[in-house]
C-alpha positions, 0 to 999 in steps of 0.5 A: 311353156304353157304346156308343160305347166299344166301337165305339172298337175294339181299338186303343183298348184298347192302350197309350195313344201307342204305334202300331206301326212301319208304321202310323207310316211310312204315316202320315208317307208320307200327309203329304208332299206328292206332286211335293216337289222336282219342276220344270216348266218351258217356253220361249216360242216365236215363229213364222212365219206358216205354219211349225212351232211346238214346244211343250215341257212339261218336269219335272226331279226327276220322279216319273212325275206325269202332264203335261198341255197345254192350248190358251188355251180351257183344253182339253186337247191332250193329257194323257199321250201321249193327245189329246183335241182333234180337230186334226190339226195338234198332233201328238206329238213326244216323251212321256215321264216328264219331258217332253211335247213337241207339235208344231202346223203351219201356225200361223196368227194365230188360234193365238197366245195362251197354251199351259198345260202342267200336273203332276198333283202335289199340289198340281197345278204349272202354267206357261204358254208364249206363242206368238207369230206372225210374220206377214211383208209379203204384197206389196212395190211400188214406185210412181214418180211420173213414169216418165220424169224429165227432168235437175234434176226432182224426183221422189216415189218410194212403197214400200208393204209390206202386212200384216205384223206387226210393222210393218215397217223399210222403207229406201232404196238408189240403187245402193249409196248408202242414202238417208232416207224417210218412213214412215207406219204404218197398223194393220189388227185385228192387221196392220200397213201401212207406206208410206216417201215418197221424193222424189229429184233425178235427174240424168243420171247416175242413168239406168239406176241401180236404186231398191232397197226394202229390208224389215227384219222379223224374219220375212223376210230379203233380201226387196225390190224395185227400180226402175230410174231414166229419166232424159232429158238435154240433149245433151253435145257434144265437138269433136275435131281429127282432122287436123292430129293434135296438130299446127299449123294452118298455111297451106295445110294442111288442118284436119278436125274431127269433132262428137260428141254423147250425149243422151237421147234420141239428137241428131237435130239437129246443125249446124255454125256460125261464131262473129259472122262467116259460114262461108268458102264454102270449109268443106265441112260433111258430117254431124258432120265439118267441112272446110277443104281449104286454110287461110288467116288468113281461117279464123281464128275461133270455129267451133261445133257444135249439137245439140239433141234434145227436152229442149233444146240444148248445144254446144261451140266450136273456136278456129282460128288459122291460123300461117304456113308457117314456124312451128315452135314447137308451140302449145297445143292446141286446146281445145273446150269444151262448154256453154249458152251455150260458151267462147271460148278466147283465142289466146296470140299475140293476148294477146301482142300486147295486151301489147306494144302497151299497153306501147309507147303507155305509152312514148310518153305517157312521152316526151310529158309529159316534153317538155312538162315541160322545155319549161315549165322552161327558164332565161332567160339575158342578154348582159353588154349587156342587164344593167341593162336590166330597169329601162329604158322603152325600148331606147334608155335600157337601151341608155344605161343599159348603156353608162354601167354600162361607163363607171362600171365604168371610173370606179371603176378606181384607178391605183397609181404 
């Protein structure tokens, strides 16, 4: 007992609650805890493929405590402005009591994951920032079922993005006109593969018309591609006056019409032709121009243009109607029209005629059923003679019967002295 006592040493032999000032204020110094009223904090980091990824570890309120960062093993990239992991691509941007920043370039998928930063207070504070990488589609191709479409076909376009992440937004323009695909996704470990399906009706104004792919990914901007459309056609064909310009097709006078015709591919055949009657032997046909020297009613008539290439044949029609020397008044012009199987415009002179001829011979059935009418309905009308004779059984006895309606008449007369 005696023992312990004296190795309970001199403090213990002073005033019993009594310590001195500074040993108090050590004291109340060892039971705070180190880093009270200090912060760490850090931002998420998201970055392509190949780019530079900034970590920042930051510490408001600091004290000067040391900051550590580590890789998602839990190694430490650098503690301090000292680094232990042998990487060359973490490099140091900025150390200093409050932050600690690091830069790692060529990111690739492998360095996704969590990044820890670390405060030696106590107790130790430790937060984490997540870097995410964006990996943008490696090829994008454009593939058409048919590189030469005919009009009316439809066609399957396909537009393939490869291993991106993440799946990729694929859309679909025809000139500036956006169009709606199909897409299906297809997932490769942490890649992913998008193909849009495209089916399209062409015609033959979408030739030479560019088909866009266009990619929406958060890693790329702008990156598409493009085909342009080949659309074959039947030929458009126009007839056109060029003598008489605008003017009659009188007697005498000449006509010339020129054929053109637009297809693709080029017509290579092209032919002049009357409409249900032979071509006169005077029309001289030289190539797409057609001439009749010296007009005459003869000529009237349909005459047609043909032309044909190897997706199928068109033509358009010409209506002739030869006037007399001494017209005057300007008809309408003549019209050609184009088509499968072709219009044939009604001469205004022909309908008038029509017309004035059904109106006559409705005149004159008129005039017949009236004759025929008042001829059944004409009144029967007797002499003074014949009145009585209505009765008799032969001429003789209407006759005596007539006379003695006289003489009975004479009968009844009466005299007055």
């Amino acid at each position: 007992m005696a023992g312990r006592a004296q190795h309970s040493g001199p403090a213990a032999r002073g005033a019993p609650g009594l310590l001195p000032p500074l040993l108090l204020l050590l004291c109340a110094a060892a039971l705070i805890p180190a880093g009270v009223g200090q912060n760490l904090v850090t931002e998420d980091v998201t970055v392509v493929e190949g780019d530079v990824a900034t970590i920042s570890c930051r510490v408001k309120n600091s004290d000067d405590s040391v900051i550590q960062l580590l890789n998602p093993n839990r190694q430490t990239i650098y503690f301090r402005d000292f680094r232990p992991l042998k990487d060359s691509r973490f490099q140091l941007v900025n150390f200093s009591n409050s932050e600690l920043r690091v830069s790692l370039t060529n990111v690739s998928i492998s360095d996704e994951g969590r990044y820890f930063c670390q405060l030696y207070t106590d107790p130790p504070q430790e937060i984490y920032t997540t870097i995410t990488v964006l990996v943008p589609p490696r090829n994008l191709v454009i593939d058409i079922q048919k590189e030469i479409a005919v009009e009316g076909e439809e066609i399957e376009l396909n537009c393939t993005a490869m291993a991106s992440r993440p799946a990729t937004t694929i859309r679909w323009f025809k000139g500036n006109k956006e169009l709606t695909g199909k897409s299906e996704v297809e997932q490769w470990s942490d890649m992913y593969t998008v193909t849009s399906q495209l089916l399209l009706k062409v015609a033959r104004e979408d030739d030479g018309v560019p088909v866009i792919c266009l990619v929406d990914h958060p890693a790329v901007k702008d990156l598409q591609t493009q085909r342009y459309l080949e659309v074959m056609y039947k030929p458009q064909v126009r007839v056109s006056q060029n003598y008489p310009v605008q003017g009659l097709t009188r007697e005498g006078e000449p006509l010339e019409l020129t054929c053109a015709a637009f297809g693709k591919p080029q017509p290579t055949d092209m032919r002049w032709l009357r409409v249900d009657d032979e071509m006169p032997q005077h029309v001289v046909v030289s190539g797409s121009n057609l001439l009749i020297s010296n007009l005459n009613k003869t000529d009237n008539g349909t005459y047609r243009c043909e032309a044909s290439n190897a997706v199928g044949k068109s033509h358009a029609d010409y209506m002739l109607f030869v006037y007399d020397t001494t017209a005057t008044t300007e008809p309408a012009a003549h019209d050609s029209r184009a088509g499968e199987e072709g219009a044939i415009r009604s001469v205004d002179h022909a309908v008038v005629g029509g017309v004035v001829a059904v109106v006559v011979f409705a005149m004159l059935c008129l005039l017949i059923i009236l004759g025929r009418y008042f001829a059944r309905h004409k009144g029967t009308y007797f002499t003074h003679e014949a009145k009585g004779a209505d009765d008799a059984a032969d001429a003789d006895t209407a006759i005596i019967n007539a006379e003695g309606g006289q003489n009975n008449s004479e009968e009844k007369k009466e005299y007055f002295i």
